[in-house]
N, C-alpha and C positions, 0 to 999 in steps of 0.2 A: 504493500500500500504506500500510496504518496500523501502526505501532509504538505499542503500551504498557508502557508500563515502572513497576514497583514499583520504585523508586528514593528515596534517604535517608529510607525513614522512611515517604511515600507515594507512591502510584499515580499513574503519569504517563500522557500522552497524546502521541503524536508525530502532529503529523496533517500529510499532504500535502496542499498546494494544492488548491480543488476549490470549484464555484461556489454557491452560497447560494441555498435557493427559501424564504420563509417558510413556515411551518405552524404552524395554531392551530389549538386543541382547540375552539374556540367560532363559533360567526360572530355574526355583528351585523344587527341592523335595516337597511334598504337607508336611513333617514334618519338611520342614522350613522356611515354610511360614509366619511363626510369626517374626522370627528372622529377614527375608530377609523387609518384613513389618517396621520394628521398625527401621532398615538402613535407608530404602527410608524416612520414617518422617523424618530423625535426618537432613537427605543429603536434604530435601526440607526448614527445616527451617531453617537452618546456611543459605542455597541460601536467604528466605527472610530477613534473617539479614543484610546479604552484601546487599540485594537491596536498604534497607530502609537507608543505609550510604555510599552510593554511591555521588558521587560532582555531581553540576551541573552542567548541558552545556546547552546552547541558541542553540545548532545544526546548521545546514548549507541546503542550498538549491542549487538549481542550475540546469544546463544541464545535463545528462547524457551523459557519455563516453562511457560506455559498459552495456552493458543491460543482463543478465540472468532472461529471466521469467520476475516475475514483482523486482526483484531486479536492482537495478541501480548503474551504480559505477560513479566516479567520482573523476578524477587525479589532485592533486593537484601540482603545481610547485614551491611553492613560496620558499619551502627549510627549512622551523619551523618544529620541530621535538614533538610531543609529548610525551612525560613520566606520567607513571600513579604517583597520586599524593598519598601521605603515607595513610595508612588503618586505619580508624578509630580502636582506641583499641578493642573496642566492637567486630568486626569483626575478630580480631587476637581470641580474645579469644574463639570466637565462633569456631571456624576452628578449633583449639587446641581440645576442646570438642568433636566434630565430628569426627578428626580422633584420637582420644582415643577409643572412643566408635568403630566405625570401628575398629579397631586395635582388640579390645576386642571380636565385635561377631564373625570377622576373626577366632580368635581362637575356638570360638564355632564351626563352621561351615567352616573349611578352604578348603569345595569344594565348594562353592560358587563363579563363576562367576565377579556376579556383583558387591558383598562387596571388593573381591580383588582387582578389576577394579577399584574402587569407594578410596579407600586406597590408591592405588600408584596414582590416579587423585591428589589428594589433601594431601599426605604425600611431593608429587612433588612440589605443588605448595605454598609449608610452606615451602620448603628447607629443607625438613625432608629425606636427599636422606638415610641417613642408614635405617631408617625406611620403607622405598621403597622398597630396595635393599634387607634387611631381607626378607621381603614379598614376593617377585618374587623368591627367592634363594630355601627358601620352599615349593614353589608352588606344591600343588598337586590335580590342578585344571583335570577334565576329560579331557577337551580341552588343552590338551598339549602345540598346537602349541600358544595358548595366554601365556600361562607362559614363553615363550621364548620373545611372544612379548613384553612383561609385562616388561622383563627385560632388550631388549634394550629399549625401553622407559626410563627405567630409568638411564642407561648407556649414552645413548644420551644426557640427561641434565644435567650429571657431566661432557660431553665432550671428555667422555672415549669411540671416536666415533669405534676405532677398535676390542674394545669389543662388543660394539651396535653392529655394522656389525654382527659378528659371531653368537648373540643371533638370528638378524632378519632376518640370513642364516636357522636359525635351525627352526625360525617358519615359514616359506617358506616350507621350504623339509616337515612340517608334515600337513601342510595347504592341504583343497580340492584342485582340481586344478584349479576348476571355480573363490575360492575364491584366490588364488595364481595370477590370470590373472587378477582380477581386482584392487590386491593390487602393481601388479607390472604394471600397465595401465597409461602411462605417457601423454595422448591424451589432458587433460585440461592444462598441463602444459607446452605443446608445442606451437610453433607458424611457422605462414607463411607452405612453403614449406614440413619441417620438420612434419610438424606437421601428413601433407597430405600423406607422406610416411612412417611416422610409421600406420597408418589406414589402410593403401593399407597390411598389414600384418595380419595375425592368430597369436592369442596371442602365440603358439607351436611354430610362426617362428620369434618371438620379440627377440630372448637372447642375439646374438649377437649388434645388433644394440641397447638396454638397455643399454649393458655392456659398448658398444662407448660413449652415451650419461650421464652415471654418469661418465665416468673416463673423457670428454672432460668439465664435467660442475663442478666438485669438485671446491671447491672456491677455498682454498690452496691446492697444491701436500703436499707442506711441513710441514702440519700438519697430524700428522696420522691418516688412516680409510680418510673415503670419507664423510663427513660432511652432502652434500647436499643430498645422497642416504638415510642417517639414518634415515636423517629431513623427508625426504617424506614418513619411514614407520613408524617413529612416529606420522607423523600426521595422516596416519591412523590407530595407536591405538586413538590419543585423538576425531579424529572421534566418535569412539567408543565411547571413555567416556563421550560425549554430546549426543550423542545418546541415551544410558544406564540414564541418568540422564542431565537433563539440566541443564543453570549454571541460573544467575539472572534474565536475558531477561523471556519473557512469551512465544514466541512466538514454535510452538508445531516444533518438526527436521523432517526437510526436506531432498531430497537428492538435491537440490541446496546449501544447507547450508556444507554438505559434499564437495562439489566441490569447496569454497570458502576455507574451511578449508585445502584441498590437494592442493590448487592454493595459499594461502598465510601465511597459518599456523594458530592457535588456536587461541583465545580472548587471549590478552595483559591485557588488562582493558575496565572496563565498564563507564556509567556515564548514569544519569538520562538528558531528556531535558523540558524544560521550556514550558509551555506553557501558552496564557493567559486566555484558559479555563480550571476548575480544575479536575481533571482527578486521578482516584484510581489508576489506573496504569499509568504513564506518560509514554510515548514513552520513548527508551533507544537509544542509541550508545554505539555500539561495537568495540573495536581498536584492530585492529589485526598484527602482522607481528611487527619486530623491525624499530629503526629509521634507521638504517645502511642496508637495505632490497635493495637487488641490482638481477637482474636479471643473470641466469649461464648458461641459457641451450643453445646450439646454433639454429639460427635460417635461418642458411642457407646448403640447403642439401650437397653440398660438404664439408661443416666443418663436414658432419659424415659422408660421403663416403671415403674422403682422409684426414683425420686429420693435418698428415704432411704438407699439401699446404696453411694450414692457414694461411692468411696475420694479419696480425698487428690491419688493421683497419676494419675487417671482427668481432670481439665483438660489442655488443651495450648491456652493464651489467648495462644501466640507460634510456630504452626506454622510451617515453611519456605515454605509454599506457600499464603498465607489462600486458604480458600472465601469469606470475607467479613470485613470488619472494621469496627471504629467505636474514634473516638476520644475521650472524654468531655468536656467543654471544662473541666471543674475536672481533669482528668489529662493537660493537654497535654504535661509533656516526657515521661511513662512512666506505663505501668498495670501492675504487676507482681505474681509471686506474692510471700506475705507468709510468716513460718517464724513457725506456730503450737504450743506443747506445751499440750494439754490433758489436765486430772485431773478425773476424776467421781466424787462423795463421795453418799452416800444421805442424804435430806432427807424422812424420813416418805415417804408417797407422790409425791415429788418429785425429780429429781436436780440436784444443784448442779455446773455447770463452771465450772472456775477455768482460765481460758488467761490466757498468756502471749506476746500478741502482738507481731512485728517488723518495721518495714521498711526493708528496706536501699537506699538508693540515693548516687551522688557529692551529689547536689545537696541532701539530707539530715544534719542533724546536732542531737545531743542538745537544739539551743536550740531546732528549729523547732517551732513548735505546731502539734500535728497531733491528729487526732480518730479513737479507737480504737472501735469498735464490736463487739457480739456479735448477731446476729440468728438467729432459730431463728423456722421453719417445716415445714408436714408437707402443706400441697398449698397451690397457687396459688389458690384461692379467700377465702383469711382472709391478712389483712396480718401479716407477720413480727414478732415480739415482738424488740424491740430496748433492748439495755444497751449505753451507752455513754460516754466520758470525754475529756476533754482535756489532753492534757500535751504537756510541753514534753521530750519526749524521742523516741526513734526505738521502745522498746519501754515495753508497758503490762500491766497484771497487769488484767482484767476478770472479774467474778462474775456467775454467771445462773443461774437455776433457772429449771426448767420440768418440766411432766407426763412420768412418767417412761414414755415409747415411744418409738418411730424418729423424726427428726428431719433435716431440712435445716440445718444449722450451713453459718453466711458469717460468716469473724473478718475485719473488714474496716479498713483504711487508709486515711483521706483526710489529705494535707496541701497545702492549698489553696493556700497561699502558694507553693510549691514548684513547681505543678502536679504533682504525684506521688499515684497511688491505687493501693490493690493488697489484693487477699483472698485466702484459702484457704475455697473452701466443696465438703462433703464432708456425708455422712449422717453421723449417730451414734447408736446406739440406748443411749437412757438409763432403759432399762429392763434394762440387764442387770447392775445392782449389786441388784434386785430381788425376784431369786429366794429361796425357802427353804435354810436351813442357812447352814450359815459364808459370808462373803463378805468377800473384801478391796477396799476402795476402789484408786486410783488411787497413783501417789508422786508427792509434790513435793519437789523438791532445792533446800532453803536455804541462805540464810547462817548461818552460824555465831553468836550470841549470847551472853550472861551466861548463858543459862537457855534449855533446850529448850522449844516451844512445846506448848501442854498442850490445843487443837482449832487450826479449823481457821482463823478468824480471827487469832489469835497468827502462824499457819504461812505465810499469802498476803504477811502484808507483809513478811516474810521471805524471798521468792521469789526464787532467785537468774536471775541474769540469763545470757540462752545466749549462752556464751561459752565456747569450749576450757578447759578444765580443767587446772590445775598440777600438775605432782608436787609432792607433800607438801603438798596443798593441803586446808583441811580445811574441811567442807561438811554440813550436814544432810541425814536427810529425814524426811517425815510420810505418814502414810498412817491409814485408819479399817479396822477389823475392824466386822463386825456379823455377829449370833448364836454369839458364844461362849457355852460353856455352863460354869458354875464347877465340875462334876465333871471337864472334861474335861481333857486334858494337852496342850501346843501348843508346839510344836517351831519356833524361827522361825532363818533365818539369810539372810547378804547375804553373796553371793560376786559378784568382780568381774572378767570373763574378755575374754581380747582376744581380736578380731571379725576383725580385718584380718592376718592373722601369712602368712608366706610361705609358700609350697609344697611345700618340704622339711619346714620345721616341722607341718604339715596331715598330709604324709606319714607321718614317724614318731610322730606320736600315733594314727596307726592300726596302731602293733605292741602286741603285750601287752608289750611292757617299757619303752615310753614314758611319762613322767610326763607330765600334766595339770593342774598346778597355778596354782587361779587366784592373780591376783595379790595378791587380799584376799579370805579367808575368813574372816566370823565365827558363832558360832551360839550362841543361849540361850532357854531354856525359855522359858515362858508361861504364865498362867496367868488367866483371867476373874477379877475382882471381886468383882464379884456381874452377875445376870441385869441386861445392858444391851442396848438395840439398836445402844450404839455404842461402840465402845474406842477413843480415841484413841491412835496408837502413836509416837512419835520417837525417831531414834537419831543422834546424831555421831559422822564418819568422817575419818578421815586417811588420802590416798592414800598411797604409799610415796616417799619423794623418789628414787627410782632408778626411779622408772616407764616404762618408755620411752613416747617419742611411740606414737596412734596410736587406731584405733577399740576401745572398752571396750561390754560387755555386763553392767550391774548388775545381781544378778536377786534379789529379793527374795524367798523360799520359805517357807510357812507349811503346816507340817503338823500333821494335828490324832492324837490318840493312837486315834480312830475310823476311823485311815485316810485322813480328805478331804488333801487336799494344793492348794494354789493358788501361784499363779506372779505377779509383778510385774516388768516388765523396763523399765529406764531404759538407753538408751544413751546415750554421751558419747563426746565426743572429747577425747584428750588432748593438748596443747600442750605446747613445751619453755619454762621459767621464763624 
């Protein structure tokens, strides 16, 4: 039997004993048989090198969470991350030797398949990317379309994802088409609903809906090329290269073993386990996927029907149970969500969003330099329009306009140094500050000043920062009117009501002889200028210093003496001083 286990972080392997037959995806010339012969030793005994200095592990047991076959997985929560621990010298040197010698019959025989395969396997996993990257560059393999593959393989793991794209476009267009459908078969890596409506499809009528599903699941817009598309066609070249040749495990490739590899990505690292009978071959574990491994694809069918409609809390990129996962190599300790407030102000036929992006993490702090982004699309065929900034803080205030209709909004986090990345992306239609008659803009909640701010420039660098609120704390806000009219009379007021109140209290505000009063009510007239398309409005506010702890409802009401009435709601949390 085979044990897998999702364990600190990632995907392990527990494999029992079991005897080894090779298999290659390629064969060779009968006059270079010898050559192709003396690879596969060289590539089987460096493998037993590394087995024989691999660490220990006492391994783990348990229930099964998901079952494939007789494989079993098993989700761990507790939140310990595993790192492979340093390579015994012996091992570096042996790896060094193997791909010399590869390197060497390459040039002997530089149509050979599986030597080249076998080279960028393990040129890649020394860090030896020139040496890759020569290798692929030269290719003048029969199999064309692998030298493309070969080569975003290798592109992918210098991170140069939008070079990878274009190699694993070109080994696409020359691929079978049978082999093109199953490299482009996203079925293990979806879930729920999604999953069921890519299957309900012919691979000939998948393009569109692939193309929704990598531009909706990209981890960052603002980093270039599509990260999560490349990872999935390199994991089916390193498919391949376990295939072609095994790594330390014994156990013979399977096409369950592929499906683990396309659902979580390649071996990390290995380890021998303990047992207390003694055994030639001891059972291994396998770790696969980074500590930073977060879930991208969406998992409910209207997040690929209408992208735009996405709500906020419609991501789950850290389910209990991944269908699939990837780790970004610039988010290795964490990819997390990021706590966005965004305000939309009307710009001629344009809408301006001013967010206030955060991200929290231990291993984060106001000095680190980190890189804030806004990116805004409306289908995966035009590249994302991106605003972005660098500070040395954990939150950023970013400005963006763009044409005012439905929109794919990603406020995104990189802090490189850290390894830490994380976004909120969600639809917004910036078309609805655009309609006829009165309209109110958004609110933003300031600091406090000598002097209230008089638009919306003054108002952003004033932006207070989210963080619980004090009693007797005193704070701004700004907001825009557009199409007042100067005959008319306008009624404005900020009342500020608690959200979270106990049961009893809920109870008896449903008698008529309970009071209802919020904690801050204020209200005064209004009155247009003259004919503008926009009124800048600000007011300062003092909480009450007897406020109690707890969640607040700020609602900002503007009624016009024509009857229209509009609503703005800011909620807060209150903190004790």
């Amino acid at each position: 039997m085979v044990q897998y286990l999702f364990q600190f972080g990632a995907l392990v392997t527990f494999f029992l004993p079991a005897s080894a037959t090779p298999s290659h995806g390629f064969s060779a010339p009968r006059d270079s048989t010898d050559i192709r012969r003396q690879a596969e030793r060289m590539q089987q005994r460096f493998e037993r090198t590394r087995r024989q200095h691999l660490p220990w592990s006492y391994g783990s047991s348990g229930p099964c969470d998901i079952r494939m076959g007789q494989y079993c997985f098993t989700f761990d929560d507790n939140g310990r991350n595993w790192d492979p621990p340093a390579e015994h010298p012996d091992v570096i040197s042996a790896r060094e030797a193997l791909i010399n010698a590869l390197d060497s019959l390459h040039a002997k025989l530089p149509g050979d398949a599986w030597i080249l395969t076998q080279l960028v396997r393990y040129g890649i996993e020394s860090l030896r990317f020139d040496l890759a990257e020569q290798a692929t560059t030269t290719c003048t393999l029969a199999e064309a379309w692998l030298c493309h593959a070969l080569s975003g393989y290798v592109h992918h793991a210098t991170q140069d994802y939008t070079t990878a794209e274009h190699a694993f476009d070109r080994a696409l267009v020359l691929m079978a088409s049978r082999q093109r459908c199953e490299w482009e078969d996203l079925s293990d890596l979806l879930a729920g609903r999604v999953r069921g409506k890519w299957r309900d499809r012919a691979c000939q009528d998948r393009s569109g809906m692939l193309d929704t599903l990598f531009w909706l699941s990209d981890p960052l817009h603002y980093v270039a090329g599509n990260e999560l598309r490349t990872e999935h066609f390199a994991r089916q070249v390193a498919s391949l290269m376990y295939k072609q040749a095994r790594g330390p495990n014994h156990q013979s490739w399977n096409t369950i073993e592929h499906r683990i590899i396309t659902r979580y990505g390649w071996p990390r690292g290995w380890e021998r386990v303990r047992e207390y009978r003694t055994s030639l071959r001891p059972p291994m574990v396998t770790h696969y996927g980074l500590n930073g491994a977060a879930t991208f694809f969406p998992t409910r069918t209207t997040m690929v029907s209408d992208p735009t409609s996405i709500a906020q809390r419609d991501w789950d990129m850290d389910p209990p149970r991944p269908q699939s996962s990837h780790g970004p190599p610039y988010a290795s300790e964490a990819f997390e969500d990021v706590t966005v407030d965004v305000a939309l102000f009307r710009r001629g036929d344009s809408t301006t969003l001013v967010s206030a992006i955060s991200l929290s993490h231990d291993s984060l702090s106001q000095h680190t330099e980190t890189e804030f982004a806004v990116a805004i699309s409306n289908n995966p065929q035009t590249l994302p329009k991106i605003w972005s900034a660098v500070a040395n803080d954990t939150t950023h205030v970013l400005i963006a306009t763009a044409v005012a209709s439905p929109h794919l909004v990603s406020f995104e986090v990189l802090a490189r140094e850290a390894g830490v990345a994380g976004r909120s992306r969600f639809g917004i239609d910036l078309s609805r500050l655009h309609r006829p008659g009165l309209v109110v803009s958004d609110v933003l909640v300031l600091h406090t000043s000598d002097s209230l701010p008089t638009g919306l420039e003054q108002a952003v660098a004033l932006i207070r920062r989210p963080h619980p609120y004090r009693p007797g704390e005193r704070f701004a806000l700004y907001w825009e009117m557009y199409g007042m009219q100067p005959q008319i009379r306008y009624s404005t007021s900020l009342s500020l009501d608690k959200t979270n109140k106990g049961i009893f209290r809920r109870l008896a505000e449903l008698t008529p002889l309970a009071s209802h009063n919020a904690a801050v009510r204020v209200t005064w007239d209004d009155t247009a200028r003259n004919q503008s398309a926009l009124a800048p409005r600000s007011i300062a506010i003092d909480l009450p210093t007897e406020l109690s702890t707890g969640r607040y409802r700020l609602t900002l009401t503007i009624e016009a003496s024509t009857g229209e009435r509009l609503e703005r709601i800011v909620d807060m949390v209150v903190g004790s001083n």
